[in-house]
Each structure stands twice: as C-alpha cells, then as structure tokens.
Backbone as a printed PyTorch tensor [residue, N CA C, xyz], in Angstrom:
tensor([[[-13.9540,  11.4800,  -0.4450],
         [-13.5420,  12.5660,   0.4030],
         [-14.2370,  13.8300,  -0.0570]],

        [[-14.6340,  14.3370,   1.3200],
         [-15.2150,  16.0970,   0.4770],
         [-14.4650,  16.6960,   0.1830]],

        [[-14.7560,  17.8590,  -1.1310],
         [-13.6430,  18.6250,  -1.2910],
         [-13.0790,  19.3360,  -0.4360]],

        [[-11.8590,  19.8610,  -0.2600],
         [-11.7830,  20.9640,   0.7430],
         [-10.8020,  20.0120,   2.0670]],

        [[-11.6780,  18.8110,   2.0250],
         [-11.3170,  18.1480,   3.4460],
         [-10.3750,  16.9020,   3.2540]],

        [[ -9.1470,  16.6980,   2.9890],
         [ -8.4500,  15.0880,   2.6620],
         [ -8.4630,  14.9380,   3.8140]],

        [[ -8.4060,  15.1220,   5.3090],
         [ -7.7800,  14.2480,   6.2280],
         [ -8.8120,  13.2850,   6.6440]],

        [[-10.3520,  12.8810,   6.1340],
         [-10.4570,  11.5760,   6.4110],
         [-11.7660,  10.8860,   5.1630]],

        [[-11.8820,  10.1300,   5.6430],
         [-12.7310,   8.9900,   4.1900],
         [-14.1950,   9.2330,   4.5590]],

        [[-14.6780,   9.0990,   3.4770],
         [-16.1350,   8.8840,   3.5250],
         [-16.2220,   8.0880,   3.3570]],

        [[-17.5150,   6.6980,   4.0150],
         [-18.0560,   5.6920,   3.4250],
         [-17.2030,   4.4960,   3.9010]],

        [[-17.6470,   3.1730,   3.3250],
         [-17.0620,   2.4420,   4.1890],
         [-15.9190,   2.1870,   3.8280]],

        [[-14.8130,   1.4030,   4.8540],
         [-13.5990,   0.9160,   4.3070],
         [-13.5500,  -0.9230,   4.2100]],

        [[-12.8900,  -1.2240,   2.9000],
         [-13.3750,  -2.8300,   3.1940],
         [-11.9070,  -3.3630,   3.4950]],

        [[-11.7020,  -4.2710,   3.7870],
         [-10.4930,  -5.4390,   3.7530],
         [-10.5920,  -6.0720,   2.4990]],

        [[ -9.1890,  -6.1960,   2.1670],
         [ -9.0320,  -6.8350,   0.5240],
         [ -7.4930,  -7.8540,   0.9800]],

        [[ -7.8390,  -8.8650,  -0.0060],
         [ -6.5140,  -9.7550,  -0.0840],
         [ -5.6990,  -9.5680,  -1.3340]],

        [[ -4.7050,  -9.7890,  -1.0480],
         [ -3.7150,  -9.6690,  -2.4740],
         [ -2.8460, -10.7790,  -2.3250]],

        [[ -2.1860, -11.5110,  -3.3340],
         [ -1.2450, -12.1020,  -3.6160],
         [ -2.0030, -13.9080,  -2.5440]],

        [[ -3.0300, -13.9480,  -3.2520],
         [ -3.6220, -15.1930,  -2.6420],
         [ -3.7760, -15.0990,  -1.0210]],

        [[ -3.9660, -13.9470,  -0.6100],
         [ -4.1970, -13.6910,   0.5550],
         [ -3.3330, -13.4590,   1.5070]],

        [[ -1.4190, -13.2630,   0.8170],
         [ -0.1650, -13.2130,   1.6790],
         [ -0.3640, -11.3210,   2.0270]],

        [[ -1.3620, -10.2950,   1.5410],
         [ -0.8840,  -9.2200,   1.5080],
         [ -2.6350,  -9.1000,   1.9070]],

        [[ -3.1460,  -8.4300,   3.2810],
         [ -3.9630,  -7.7870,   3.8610],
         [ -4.1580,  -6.5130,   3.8340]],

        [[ -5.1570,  -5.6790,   2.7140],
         [ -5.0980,  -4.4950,   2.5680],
         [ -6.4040,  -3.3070,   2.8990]],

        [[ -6.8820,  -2.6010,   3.9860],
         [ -8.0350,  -1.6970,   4.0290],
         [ -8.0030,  -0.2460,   3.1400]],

        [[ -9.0330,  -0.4810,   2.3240],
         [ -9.1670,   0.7140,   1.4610],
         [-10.4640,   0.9690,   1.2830]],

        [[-10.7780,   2.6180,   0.7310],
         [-12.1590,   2.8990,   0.9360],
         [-12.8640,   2.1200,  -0.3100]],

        [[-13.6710,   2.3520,   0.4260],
         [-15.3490,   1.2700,  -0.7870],
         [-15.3700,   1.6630,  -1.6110]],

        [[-15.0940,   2.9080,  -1.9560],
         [-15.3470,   3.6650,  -3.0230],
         [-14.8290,   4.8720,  -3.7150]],

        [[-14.9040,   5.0680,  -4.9310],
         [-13.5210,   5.4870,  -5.4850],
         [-12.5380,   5.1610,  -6.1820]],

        [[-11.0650,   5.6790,  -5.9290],
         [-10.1900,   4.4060,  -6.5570],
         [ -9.9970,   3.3510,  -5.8600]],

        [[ -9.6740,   2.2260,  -6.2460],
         [ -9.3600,   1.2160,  -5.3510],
         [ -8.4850,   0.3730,  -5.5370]],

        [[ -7.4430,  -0.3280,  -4.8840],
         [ -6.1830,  -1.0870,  -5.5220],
         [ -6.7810,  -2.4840,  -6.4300]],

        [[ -6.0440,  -3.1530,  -7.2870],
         [ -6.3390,  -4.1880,  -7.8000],
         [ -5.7920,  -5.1230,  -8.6830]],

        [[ -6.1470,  -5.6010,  -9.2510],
         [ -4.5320,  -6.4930, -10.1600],
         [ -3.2730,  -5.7230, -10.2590]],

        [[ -3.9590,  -4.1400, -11.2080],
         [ -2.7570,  -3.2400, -11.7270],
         [ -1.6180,  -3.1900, -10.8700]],

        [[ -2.1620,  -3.2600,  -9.1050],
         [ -1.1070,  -2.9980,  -8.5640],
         [ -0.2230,  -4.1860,  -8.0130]],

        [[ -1.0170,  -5.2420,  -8.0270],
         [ -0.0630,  -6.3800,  -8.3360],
         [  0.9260,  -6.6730,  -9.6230]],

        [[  0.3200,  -6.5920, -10.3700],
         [  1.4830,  -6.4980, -11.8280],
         [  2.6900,  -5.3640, -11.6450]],

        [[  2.0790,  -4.4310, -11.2370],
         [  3.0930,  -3.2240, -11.1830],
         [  4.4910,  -3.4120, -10.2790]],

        [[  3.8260,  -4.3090,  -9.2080],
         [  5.3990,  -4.9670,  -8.2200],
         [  5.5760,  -5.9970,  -8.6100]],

        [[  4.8920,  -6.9460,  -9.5050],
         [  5.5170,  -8.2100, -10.4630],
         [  6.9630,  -7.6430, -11.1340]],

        [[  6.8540,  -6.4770, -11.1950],
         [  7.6470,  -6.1870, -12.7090],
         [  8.7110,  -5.5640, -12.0190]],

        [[  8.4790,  -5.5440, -10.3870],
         [ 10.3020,  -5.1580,  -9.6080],
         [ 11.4910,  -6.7440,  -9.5110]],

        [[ 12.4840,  -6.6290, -10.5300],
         [ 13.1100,  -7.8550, -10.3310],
         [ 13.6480,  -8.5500,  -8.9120]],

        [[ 13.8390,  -9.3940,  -9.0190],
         [ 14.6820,  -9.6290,  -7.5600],
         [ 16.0460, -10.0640,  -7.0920]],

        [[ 16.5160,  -9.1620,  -7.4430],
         [ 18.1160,  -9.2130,  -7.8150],
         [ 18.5800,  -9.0190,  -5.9470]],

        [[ 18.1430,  -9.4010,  -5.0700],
         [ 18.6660,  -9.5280,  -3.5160],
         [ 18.0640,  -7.7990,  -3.3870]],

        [[ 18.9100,  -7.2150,  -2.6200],
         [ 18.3780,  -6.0260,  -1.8260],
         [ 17.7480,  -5.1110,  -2.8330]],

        [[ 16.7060,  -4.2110,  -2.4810],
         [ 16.6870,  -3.3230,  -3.0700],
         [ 15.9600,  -2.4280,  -2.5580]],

        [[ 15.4530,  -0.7640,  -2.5770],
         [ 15.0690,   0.0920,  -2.4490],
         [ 14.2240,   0.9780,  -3.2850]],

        [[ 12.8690,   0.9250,  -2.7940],
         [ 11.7500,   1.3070,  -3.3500],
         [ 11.0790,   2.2880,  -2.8940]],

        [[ 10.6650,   3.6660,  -3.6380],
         [ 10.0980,   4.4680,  -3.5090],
         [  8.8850,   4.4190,  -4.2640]],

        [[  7.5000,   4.3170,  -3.8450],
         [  5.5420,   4.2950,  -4.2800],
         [  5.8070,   5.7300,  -4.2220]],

        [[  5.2500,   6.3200,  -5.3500],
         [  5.0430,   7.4600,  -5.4360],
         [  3.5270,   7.6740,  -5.4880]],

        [[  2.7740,   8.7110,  -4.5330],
         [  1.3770,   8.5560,  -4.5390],
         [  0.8350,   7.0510,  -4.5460]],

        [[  1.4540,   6.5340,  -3.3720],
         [  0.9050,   5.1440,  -3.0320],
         [ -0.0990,   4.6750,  -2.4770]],

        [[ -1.1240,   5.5640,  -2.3030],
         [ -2.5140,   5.4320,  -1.8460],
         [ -2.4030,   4.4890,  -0.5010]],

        [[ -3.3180,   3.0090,  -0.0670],
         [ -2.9030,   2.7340,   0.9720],
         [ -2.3190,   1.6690,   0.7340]],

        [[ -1.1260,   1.7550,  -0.0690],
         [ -0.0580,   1.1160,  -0.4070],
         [  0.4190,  -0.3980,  -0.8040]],

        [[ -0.8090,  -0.6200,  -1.6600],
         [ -0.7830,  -2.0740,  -1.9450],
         [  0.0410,  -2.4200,  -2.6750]],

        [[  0.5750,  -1.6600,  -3.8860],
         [  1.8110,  -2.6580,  -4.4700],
         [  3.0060,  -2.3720,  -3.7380]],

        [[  3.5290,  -1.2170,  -2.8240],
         [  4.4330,  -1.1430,  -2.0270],
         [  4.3930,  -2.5460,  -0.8740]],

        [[  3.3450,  -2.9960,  -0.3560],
         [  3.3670,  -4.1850,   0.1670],
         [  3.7330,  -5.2980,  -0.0330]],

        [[  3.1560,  -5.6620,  -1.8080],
         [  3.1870,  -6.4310,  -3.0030],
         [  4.9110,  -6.4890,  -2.9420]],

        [[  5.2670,  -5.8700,  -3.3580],
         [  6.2600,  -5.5850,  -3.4010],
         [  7.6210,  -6.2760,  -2.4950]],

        [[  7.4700,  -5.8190,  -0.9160],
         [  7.6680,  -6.4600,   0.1960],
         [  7.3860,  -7.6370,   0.5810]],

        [[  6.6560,  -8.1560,  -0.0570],
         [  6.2660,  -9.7440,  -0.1670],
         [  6.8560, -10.4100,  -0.6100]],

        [[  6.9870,  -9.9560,  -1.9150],
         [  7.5600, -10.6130,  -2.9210],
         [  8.9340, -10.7450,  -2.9640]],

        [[  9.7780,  -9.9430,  -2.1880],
         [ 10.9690,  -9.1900,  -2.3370],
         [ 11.9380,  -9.5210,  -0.5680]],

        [[ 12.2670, -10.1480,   0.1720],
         [ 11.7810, -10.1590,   1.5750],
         [ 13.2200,  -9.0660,   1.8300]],

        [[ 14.2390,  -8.7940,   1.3250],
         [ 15.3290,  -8.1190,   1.5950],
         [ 14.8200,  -6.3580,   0.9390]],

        [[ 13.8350,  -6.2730,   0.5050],
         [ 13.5660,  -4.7870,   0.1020],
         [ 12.8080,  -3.8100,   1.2440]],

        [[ 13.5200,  -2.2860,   0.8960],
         [ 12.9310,  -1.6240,   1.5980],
         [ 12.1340,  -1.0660,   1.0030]],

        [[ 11.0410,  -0.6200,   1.3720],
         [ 10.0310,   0.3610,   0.7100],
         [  9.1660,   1.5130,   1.4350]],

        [[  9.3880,   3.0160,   0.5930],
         [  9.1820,   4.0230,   1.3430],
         [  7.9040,   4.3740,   0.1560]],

        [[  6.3950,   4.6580,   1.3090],
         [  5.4420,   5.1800,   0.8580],
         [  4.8250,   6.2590,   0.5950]],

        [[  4.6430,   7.0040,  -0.3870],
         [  5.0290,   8.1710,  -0.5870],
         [  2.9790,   8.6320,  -0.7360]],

        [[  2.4540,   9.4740,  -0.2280],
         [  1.1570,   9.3560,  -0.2820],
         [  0.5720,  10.8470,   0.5870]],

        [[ -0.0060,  11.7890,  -0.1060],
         [ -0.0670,  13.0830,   0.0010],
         [ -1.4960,  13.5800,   0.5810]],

        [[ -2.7720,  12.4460,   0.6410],
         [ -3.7700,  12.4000,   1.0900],
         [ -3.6910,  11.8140,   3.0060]],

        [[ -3.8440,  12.5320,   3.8720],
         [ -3.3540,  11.7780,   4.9800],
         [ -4.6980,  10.6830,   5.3420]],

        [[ -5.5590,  10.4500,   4.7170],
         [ -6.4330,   9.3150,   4.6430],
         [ -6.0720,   8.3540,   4.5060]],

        [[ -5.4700,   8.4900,   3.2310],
         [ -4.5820,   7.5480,   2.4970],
         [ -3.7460,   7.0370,   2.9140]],

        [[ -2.6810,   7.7870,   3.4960],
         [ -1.5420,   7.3480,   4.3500],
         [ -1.8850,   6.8750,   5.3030]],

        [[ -2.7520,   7.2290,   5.9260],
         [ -3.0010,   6.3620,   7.9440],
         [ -3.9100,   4.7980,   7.2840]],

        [[ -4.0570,   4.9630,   6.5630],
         [ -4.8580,   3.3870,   6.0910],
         [ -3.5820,   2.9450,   5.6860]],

        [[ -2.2650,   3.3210,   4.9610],
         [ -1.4830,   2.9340,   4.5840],
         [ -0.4960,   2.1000,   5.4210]],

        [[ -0.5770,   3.0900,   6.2990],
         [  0.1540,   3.0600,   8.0450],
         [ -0.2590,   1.6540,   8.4150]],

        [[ -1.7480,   1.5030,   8.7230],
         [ -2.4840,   0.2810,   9.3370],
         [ -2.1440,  -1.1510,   8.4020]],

        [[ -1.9360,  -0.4970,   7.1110],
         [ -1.8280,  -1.4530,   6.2800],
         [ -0.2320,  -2.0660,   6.7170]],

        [[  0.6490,  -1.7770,   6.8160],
         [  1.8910,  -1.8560,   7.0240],
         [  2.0110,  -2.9370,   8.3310]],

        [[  1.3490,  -2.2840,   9.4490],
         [  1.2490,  -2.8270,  11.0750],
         [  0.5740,  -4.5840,  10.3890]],

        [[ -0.8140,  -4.3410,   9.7880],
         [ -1.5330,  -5.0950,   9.6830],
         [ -0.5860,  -6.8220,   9.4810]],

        [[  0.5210,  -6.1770,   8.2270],
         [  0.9550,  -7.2210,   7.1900],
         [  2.5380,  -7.4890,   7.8350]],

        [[  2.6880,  -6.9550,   8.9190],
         [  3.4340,  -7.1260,   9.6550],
         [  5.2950,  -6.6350,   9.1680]],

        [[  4.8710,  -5.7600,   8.3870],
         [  6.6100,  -4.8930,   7.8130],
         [  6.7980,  -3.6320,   8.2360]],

        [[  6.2660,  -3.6360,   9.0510],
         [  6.6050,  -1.6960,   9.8560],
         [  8.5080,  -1.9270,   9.5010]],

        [[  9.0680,  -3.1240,   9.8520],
         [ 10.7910,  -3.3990,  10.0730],
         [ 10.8940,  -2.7080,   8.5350]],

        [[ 10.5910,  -2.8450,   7.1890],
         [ 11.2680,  -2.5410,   5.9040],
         [ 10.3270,  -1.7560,   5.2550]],

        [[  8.8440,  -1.6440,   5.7830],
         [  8.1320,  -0.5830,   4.7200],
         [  7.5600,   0.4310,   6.0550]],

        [[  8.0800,   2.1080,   5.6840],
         [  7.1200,   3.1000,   6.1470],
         [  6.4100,   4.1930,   4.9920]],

        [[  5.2810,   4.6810,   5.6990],
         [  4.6030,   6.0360,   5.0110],
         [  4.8090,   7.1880,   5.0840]],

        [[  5.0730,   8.0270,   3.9570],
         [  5.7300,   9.3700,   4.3530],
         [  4.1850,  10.3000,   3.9280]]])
C-alpha cells in the first residue's frame, strides 16, 4: 500500500488454502501474509461448545476463519483498521461461506 493511501492494495492478490484446503483465503502477494502462525494461533482456541471471538487487527482474517472451522458453534468478530484489509476480509468470509457467525468491523 502507498503511504498516505490504505483504502486499496498494490500488486497482486493470490488465493491461499488453509487447514488442508477447508479455509479459502485472498491476500496480497506481498508484504505480510497469513501462514502457519495463524493456524496455530486458532489451534490454541479450545473447544469447549460456544464461544466468542474477537481478531484484533485481523488482516484478511485467516485465523478468525481458522478458527470458525474448527469451532462450528463460534462467533467471530474481525477487527481490522486497513479497509483493504477488511474488504478482502469481507470476501474472505462470503468466499468460506460464514457471513451466518463471522463479520468484519
């Protein structure tokens, strides 16, 4: 992103799989980019039946997804301050089919 400008991406955006391919994620090419870390990071939400999850600076929200996968009674709210970030986050959500238990704020 140029400085000055967050509301959209430079460069390309790729499609990525997570969790053996149960979690469909678009993020930019370049930069940061999601990856194991953020699989481990929703490994480590127990699954004690319902629960409620707040991603803080969740980029386009792969372990919040992770998460929702893993979890099928959890809600999860995406918390993400770049609106790049968030509308890929958005797509990401539609994509993986949980608009019902995960949105982007």
């Amino acid at each position: 992103m140029s400085k000055g400008d967050h509301s959209r991406l430079e460069g390309e955006v790729t499609l990525d799989a997570f969790l053996a391919g149960r979690i469909k994620v678009s993020q930019p090419g370049s930069g940061y980019r999601a990856g194991l870390d953020a699989v481990v990071l929703a490994a480590t939400i127990a699954n004690t039946g319902e629960a409620r999850v707040l991603d803080l600076g969740a980029g386009v929200g792969t372990a919040g997804l992770c998460i929702a996968a893993r979890l099928p009674k959890a809600e999860v709210v995406l918390l993400e301050r770049e609106p790049a970030l968030a509308a890929l986050a958005q797509q990401n959500i539609a994509r993986n089919g949980m608009a019902e238990r995960v949105s982007v704020i």
